[in-house]
MIDOSE-1310 file (N, C-alpha, C; in nm, 2 decimals, decimal comma, always signed):
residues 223
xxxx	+0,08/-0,12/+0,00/+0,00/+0,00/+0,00/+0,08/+0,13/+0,00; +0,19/+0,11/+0,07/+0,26/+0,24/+0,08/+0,33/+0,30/-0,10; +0,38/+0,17/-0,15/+0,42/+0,21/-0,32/+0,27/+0,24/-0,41; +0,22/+0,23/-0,38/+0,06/+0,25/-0,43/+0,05/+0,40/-0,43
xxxx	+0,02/+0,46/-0,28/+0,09/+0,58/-0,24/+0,14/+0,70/-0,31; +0,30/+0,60/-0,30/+0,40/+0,67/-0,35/+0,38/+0,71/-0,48; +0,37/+0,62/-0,57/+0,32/+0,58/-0,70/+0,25/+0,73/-0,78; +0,14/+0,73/-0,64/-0,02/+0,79/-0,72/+0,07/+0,96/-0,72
xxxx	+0,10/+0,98/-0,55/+0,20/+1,11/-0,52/+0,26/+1,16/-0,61; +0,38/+1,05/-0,65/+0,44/+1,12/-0,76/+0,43/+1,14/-0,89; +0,34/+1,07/-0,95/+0,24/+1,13/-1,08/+0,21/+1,22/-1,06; +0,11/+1,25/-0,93/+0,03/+1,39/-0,96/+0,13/+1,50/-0,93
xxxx	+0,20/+1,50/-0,80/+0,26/+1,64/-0,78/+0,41/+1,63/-0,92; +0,41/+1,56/-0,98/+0,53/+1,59/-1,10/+0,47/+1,63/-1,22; +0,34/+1,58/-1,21/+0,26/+1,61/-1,38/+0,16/+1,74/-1,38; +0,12/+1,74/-1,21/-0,01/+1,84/-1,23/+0,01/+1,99/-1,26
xxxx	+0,18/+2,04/-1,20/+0,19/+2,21/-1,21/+0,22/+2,17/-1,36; +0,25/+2,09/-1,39/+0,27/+2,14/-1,56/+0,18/+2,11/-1,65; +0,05/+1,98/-1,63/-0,07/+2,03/-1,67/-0,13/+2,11/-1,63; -0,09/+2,20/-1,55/-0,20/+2,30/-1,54/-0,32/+2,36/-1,56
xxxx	-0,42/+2,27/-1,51/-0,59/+2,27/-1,59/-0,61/+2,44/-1,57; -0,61/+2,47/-1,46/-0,67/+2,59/-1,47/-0,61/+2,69/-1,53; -0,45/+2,68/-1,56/-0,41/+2,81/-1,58/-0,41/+2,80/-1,78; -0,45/+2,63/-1,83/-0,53/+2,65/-1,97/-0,68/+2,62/-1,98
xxxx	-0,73/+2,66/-1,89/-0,89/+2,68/-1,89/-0,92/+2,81/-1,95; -0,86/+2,92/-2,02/-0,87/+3,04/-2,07/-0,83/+3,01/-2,22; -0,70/+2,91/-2,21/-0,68/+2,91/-2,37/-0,80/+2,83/-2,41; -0,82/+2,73/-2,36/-0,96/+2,62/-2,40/-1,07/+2,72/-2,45
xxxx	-1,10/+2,82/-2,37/-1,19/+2,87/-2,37/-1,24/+2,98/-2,48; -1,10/+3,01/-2,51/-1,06/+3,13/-2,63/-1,07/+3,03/-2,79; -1,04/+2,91/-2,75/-1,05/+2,80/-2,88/-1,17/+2,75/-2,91; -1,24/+2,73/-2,83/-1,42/+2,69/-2,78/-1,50/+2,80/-2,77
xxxx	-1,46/+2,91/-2,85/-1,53/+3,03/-2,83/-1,69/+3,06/-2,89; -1,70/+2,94/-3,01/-1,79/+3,00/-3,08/-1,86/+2,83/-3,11; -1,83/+2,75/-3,00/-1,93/+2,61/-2,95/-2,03/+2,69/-2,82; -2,14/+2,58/-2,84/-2,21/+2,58/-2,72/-2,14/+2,49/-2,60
xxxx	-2,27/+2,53/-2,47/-2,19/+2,51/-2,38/-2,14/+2,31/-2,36; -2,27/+2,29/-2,41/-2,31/+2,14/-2,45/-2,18/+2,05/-2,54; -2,16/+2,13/-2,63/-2,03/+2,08/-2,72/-1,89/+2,11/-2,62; -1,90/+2,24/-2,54/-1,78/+2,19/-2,42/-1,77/+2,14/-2,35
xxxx	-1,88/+2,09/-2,30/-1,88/+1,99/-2,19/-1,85/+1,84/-2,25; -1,88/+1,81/-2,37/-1,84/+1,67/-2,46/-1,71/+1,68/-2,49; -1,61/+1,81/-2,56/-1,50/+1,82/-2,55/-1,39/+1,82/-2,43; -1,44/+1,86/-2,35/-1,43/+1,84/-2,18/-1,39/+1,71/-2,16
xxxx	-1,49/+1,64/-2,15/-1,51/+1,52/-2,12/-1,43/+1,43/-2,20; -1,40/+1,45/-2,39/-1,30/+1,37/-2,44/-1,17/+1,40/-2,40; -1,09/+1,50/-2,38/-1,02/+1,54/-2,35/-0,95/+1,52/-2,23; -1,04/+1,51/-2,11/-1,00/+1,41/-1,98/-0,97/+1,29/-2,01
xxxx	-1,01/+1,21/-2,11/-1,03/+1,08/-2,14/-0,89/+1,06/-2,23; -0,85/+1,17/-2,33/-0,76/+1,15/-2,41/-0,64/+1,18/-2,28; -0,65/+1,27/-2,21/-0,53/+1,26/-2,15/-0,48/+1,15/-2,03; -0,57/+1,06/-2,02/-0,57/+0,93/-1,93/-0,49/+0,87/-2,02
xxxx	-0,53/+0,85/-2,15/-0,45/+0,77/-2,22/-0,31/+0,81/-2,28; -0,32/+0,95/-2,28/-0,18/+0,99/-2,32/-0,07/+0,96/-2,16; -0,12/+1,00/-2,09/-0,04/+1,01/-1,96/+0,01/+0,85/-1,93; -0,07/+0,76/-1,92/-0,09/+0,63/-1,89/+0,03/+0,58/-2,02
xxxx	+0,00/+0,59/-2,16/+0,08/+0,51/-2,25/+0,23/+0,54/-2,21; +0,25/+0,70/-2,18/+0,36/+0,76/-2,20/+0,45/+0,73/-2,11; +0,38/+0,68/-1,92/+0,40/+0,61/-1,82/+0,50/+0,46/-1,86; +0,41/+0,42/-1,93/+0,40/+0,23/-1,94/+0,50/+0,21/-2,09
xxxx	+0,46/+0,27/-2,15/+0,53/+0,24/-2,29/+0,62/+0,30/-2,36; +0,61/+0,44/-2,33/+0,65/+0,54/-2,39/+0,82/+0,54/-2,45; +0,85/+0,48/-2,32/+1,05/+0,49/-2,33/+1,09/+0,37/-2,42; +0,97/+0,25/-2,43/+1,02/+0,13/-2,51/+0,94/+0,17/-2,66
xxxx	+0,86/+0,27/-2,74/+0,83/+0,31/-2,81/+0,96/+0,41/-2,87; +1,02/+0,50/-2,77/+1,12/+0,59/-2,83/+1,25/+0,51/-2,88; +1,29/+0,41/-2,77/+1,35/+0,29/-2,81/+1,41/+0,23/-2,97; +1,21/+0,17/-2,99/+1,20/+0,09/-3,10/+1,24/+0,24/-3,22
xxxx	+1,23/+0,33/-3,21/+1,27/+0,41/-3,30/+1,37/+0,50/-3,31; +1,44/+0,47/-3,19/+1,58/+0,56/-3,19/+1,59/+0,68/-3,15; +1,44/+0,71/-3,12/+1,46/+0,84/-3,05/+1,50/+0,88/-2,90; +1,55/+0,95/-2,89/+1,60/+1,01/-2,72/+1,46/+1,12/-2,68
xxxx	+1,47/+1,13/-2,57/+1,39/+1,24/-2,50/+1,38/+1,37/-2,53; +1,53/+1,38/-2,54/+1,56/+1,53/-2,57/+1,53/+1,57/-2,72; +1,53/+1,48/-2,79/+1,45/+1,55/-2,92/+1,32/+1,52/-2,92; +1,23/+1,42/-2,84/+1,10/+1,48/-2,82/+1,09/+1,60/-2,77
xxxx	+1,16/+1,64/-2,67/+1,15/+1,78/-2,62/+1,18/+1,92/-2,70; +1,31/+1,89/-2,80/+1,27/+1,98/-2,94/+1,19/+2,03/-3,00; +1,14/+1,87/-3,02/+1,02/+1,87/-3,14/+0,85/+1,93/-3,05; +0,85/+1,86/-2,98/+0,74/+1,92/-2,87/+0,76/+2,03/-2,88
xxxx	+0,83/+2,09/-2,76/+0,86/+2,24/-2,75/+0,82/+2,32/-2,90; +0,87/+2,29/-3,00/+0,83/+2,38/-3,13/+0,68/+2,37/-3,11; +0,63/+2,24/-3,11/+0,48/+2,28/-3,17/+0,39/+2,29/-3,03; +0,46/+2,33/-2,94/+0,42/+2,40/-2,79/+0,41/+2,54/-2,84
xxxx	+0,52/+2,56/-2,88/+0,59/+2,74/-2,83/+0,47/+2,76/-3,02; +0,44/+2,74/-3,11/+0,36/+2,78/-3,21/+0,26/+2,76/-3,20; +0,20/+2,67/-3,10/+0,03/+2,69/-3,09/+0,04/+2,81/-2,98; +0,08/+2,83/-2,85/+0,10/+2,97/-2,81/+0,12/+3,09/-2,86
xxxx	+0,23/+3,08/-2,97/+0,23/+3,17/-3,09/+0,07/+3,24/-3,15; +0,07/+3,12/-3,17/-0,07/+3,15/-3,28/-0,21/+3,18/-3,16; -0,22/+3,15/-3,04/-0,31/+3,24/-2,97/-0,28/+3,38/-2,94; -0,14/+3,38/-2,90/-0,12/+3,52/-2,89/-0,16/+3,62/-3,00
xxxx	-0,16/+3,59/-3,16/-0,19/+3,67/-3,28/-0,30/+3,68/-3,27; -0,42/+3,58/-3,22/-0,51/+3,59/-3,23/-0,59/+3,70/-3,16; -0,69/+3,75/-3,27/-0,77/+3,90/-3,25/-0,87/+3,86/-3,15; -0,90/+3,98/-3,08/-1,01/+3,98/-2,96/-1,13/+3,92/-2,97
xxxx	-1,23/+3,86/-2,99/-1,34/+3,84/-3,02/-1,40/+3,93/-3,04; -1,51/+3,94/-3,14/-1,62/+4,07/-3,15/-1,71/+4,01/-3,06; -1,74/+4,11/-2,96/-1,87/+4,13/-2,89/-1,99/+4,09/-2,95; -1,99/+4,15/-3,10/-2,12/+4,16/-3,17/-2,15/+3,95/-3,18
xxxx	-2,05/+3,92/-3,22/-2,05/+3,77/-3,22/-2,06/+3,66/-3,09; -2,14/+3,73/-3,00/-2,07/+3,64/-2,94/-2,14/+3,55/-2,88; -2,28/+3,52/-2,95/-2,36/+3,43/-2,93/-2,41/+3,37/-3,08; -2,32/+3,36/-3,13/-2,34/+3,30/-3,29/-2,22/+3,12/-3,19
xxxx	-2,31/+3,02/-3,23/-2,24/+2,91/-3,25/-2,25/+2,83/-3,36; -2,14/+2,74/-3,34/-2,10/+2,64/-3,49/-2,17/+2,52/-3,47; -2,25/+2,53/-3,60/-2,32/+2,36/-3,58/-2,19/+2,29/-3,65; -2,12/+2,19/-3,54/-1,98/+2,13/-3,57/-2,02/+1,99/-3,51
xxxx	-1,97/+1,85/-3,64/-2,05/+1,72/-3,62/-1,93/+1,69/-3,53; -2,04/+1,59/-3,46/-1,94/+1,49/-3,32/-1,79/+1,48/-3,37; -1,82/+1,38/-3,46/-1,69/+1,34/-3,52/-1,54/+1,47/-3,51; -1,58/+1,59/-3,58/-1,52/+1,68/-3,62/-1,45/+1,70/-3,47
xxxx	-1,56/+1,75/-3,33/-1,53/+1,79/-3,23/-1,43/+1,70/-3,16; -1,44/+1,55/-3,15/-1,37/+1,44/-3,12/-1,21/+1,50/-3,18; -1,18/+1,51/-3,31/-1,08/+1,53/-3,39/-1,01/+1,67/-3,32; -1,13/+1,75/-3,26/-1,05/+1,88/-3,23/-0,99/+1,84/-3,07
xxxx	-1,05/+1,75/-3,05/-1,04/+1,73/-2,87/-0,91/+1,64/-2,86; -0,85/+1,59/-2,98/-0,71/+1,52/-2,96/-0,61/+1,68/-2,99; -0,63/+1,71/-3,15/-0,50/+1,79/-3,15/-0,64/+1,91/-3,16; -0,60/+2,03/-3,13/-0,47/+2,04/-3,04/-0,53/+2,11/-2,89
xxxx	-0,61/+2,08/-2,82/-0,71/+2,06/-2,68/-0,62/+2,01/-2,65; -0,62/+1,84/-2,63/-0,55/+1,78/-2,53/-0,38/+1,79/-2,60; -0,32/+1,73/-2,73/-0,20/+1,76/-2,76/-0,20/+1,86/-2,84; -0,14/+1,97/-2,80/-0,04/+1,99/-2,73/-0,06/+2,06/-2,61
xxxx	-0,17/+2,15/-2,59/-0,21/+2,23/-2,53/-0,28/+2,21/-2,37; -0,31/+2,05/-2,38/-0,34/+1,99/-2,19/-0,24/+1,89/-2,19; -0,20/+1,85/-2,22/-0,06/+1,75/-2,21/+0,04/+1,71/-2,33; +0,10/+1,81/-2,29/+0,23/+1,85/-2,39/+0,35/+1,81/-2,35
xxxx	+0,43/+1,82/-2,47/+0,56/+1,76/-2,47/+0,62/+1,74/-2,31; +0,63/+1,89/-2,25/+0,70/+1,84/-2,10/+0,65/+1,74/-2,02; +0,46/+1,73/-2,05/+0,41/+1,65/-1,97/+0,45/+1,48/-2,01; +0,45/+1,53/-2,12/+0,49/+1,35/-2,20/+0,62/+1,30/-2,17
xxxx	+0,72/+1,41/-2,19/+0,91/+1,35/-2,15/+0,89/+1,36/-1,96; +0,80/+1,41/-1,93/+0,81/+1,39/-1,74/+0,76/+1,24/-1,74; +0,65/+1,20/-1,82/+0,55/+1,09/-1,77/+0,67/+0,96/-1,84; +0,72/+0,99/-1,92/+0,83/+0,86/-1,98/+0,98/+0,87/-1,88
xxxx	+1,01/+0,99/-1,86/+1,09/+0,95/-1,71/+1,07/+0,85/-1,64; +0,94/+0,93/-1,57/+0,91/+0,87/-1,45/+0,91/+0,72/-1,42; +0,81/+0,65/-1,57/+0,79/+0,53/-1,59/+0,93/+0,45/-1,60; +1,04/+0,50/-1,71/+1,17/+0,41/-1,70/+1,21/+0,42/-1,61
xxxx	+1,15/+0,50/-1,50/+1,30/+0,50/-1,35/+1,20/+0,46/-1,26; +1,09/+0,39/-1,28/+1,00/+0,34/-1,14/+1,05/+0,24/-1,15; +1,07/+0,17/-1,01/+1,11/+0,03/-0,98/+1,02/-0,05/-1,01; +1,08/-0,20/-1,09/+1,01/-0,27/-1,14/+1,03/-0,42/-1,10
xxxx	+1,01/-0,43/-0,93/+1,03/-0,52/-0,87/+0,87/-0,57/-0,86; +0,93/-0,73/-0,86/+0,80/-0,82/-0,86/+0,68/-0,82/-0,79; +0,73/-0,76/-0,65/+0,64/-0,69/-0,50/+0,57/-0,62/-0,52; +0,63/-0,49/-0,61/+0,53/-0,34/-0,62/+0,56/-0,32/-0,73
xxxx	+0,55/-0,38/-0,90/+0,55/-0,30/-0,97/+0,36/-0,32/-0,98; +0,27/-0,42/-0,96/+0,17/-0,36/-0,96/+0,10/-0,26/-0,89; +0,11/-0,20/-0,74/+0,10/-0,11/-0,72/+0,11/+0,02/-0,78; +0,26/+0,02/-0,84/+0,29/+0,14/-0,89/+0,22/+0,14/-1,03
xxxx	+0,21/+0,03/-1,07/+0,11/+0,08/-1,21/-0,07/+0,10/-1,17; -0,08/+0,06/-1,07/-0,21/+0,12/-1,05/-0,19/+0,23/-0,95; -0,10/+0,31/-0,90/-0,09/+0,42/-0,83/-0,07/+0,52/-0,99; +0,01/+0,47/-1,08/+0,02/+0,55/-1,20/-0,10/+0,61/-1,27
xxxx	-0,20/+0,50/-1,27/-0,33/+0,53/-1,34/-0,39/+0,59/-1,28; -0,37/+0,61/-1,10/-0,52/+0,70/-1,02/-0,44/+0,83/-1,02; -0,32/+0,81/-1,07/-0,29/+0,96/-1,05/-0,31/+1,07/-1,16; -0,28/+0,93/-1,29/-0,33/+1,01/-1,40/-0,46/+1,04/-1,41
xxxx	-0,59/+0,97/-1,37/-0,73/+0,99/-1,30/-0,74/+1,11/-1,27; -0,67/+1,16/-1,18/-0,75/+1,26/-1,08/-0,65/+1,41/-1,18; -0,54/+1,37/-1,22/-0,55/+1,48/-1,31/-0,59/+1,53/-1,42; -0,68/+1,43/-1,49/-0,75/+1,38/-1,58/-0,91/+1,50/-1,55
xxxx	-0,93/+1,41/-1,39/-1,06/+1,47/-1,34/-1,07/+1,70/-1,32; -0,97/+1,68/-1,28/-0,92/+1,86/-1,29/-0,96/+1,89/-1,39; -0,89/+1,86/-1,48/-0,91/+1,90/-1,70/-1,04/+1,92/-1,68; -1,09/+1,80/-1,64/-1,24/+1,83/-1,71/-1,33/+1,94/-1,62
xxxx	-1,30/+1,92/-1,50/-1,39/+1,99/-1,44/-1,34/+2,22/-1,47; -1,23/+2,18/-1,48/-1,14/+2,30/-1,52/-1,22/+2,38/-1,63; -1,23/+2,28/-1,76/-1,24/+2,32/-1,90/-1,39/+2,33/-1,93; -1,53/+2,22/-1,85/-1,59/+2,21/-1,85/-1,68/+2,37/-1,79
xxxx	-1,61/+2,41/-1,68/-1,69/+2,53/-1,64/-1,58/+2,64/-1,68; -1,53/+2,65/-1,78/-1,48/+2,77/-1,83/-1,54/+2,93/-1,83; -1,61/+2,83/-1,93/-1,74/+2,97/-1,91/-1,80/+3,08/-1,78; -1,81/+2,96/-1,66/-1,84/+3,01/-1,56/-1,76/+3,13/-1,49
xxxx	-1,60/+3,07/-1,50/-1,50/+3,10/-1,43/-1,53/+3,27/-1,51; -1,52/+3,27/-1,69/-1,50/+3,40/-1,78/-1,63/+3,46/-1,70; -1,72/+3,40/-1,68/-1,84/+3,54/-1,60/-1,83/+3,57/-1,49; -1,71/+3,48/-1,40/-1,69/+3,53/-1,30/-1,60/+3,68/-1,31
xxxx	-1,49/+3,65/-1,38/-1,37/+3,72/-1,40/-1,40/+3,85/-1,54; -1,48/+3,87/-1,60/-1,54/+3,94/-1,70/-1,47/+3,88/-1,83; -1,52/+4,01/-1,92/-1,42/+3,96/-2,07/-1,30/+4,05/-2,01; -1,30/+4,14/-1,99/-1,13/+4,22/-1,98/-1,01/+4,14/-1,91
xxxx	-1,08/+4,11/-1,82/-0,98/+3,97/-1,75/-0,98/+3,87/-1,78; -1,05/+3,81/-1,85/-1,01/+3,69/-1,93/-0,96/+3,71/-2,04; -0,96/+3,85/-2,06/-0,89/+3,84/-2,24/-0,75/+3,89/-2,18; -0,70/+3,96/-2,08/-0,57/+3,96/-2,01/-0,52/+3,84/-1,97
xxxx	-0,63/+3,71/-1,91/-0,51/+3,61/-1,87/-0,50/+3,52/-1,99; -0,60/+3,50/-2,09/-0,52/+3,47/-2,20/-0,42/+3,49/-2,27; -0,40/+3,63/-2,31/-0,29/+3,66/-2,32/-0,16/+3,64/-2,24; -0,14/+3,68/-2,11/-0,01/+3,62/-2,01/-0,02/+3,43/-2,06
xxxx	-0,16/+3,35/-2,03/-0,12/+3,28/-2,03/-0,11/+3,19/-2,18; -0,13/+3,26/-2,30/-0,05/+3,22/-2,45/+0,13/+3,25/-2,45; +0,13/+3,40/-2,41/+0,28/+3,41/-2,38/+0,35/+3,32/-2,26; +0,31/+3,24/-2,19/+0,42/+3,19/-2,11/+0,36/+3,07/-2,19
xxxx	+0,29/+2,96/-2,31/+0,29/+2,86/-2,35/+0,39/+2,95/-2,44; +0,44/+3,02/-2,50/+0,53/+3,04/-2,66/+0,68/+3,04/-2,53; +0,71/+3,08/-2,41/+0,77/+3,03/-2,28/+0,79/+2,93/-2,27; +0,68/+2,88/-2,27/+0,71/+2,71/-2,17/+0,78/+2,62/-2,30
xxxx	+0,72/+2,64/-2,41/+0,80/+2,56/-2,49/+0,91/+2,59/-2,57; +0,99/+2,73/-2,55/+1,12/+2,76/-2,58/+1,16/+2,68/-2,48; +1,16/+2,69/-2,36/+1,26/+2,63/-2,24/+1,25/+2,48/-2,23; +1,13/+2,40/-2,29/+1,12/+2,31/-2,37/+1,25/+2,25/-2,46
xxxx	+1,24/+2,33/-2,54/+1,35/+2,30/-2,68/+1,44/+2,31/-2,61; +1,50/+2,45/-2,51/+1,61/+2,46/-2,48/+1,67/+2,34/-2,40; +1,60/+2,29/-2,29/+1,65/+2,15/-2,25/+1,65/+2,02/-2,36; +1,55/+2,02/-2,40/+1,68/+1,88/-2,50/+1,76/+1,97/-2,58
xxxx	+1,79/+2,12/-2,61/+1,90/+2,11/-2,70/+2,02/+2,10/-2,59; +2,04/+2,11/-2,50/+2,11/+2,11/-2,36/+2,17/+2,02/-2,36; +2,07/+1,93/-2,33/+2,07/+1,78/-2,37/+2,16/+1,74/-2,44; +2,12/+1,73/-2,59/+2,20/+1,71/-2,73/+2,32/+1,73/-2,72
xxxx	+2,35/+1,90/-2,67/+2,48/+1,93/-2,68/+2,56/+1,86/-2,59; +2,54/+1,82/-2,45/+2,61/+1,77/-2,34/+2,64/+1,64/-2,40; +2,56/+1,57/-2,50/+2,61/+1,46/-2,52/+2,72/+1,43/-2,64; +2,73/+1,53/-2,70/+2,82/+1,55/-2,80/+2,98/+1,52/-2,73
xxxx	+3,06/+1,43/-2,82/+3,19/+1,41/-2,76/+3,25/+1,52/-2,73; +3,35/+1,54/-2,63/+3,39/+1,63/-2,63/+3,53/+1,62/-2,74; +3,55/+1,75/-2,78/+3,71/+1,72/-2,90/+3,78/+1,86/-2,86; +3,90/+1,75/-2,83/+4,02/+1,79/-2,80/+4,12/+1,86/-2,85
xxx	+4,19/+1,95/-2,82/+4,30/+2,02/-2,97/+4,43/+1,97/-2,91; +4,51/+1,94/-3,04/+4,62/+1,91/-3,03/+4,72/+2,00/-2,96; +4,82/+1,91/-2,86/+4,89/+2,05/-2,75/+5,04/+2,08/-2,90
């Protein structure tokens, strides 16, 4: 019981500040701007679901998938980071909403919504590259003794659960939160919080290029 515990602990407090449901409950909400409330509560809801599965694969398989293709960490973290720091990019360019619009919604089919609830809702923007290269750490360096490696894979899954459960509840009352806080402060923390995603995934790239570089031989000059 105690690696169960441990297990669940360290999933959430290593994955949750950097999923941070609430502090992308404003980008969600700036992208879902012109769905009803009903269509975010179903996106919501996939999106908790997709990130169980992303968190969970990336836990359990993730490091023997980079593996079978030769990839290292630090160039997921590259490659992430880029298409972290450009979907931040591209909210930040994005113009204010018209007022006049702002009860026009999209009749948009299930299917379509599903498609939007993988890229780019949940990747990159609720569990992104750092959250993926944290969750494939964690997994290759959990102990994988015969005693507690099932604990820890079910302390893995309730932790990815309950940060799963945040998202949704996070993204799900968006809306609420913007009528708490008006439009002028919601359209200010979207903005801080697009600029620290075009942030979070420079310092992204800059650790695996860190990475990269540290691993390069070192070469010597002739005395």
């Amino acid at each position: 019981m105690p690696q169960l515990l441990k297990s669940t602990l360290l999933v959430l407090t290593a994955l949750f500040p950097i999923v941070n449901p609430l502090g992308s409950a404003p980008l969600f909400l700036s992208l879902t701007r012109y769905y009803t409330a009903d269509q975010r509560m179903i996106l919501s809801r996939r999106i908790a679901l997709n990130s169980i599965a992303l968190i969970v694969a990336s836990y359990f398989v993730g490091s023997h998938i980079l593996d079978f293709f030769g990839i290292s960490i630090p160039v997921v973290q590259v490659g992430g980071g880029m298409v972290l720091a450009s979907t931040g990019w591209a909210l930040l360019k994005q113009k204010d909403e018209d007022d006049t619009k702002a009860g026009v919604h999209r009749n948009v089919d299930t299917n379509d919504l599903f498609q939007k609830a993988f890229y780019p809702l949940t990747l990159p923007l609720t569990v992104g590259p750092g959250s993926i290269s944290v969750a494939i750490t964690l997994g290759a360096n959990d102990p994988h003794h015969e005693h507690s490696i099932l604990y820890s894979m079910i302390g893995a899954v309730i932790g990815a659960v309950l940060i799963a459960g945040t998202v949704f509840l996070c993204y799900a009352f968006a809306d609420r939160l913007a009528e708490v806080l008006g439009a002028t402060s919601m359209a200010v923390i979207m903005r801080l919080s697009s600029f620290l995603l075009v942030c979070i995934g420079t310092q992204i790239i800059w650790n695996g290029l860190s990475a990269m570089l540290k691993s390069l031989p070192a070469t010597g000059h002739p005395g």
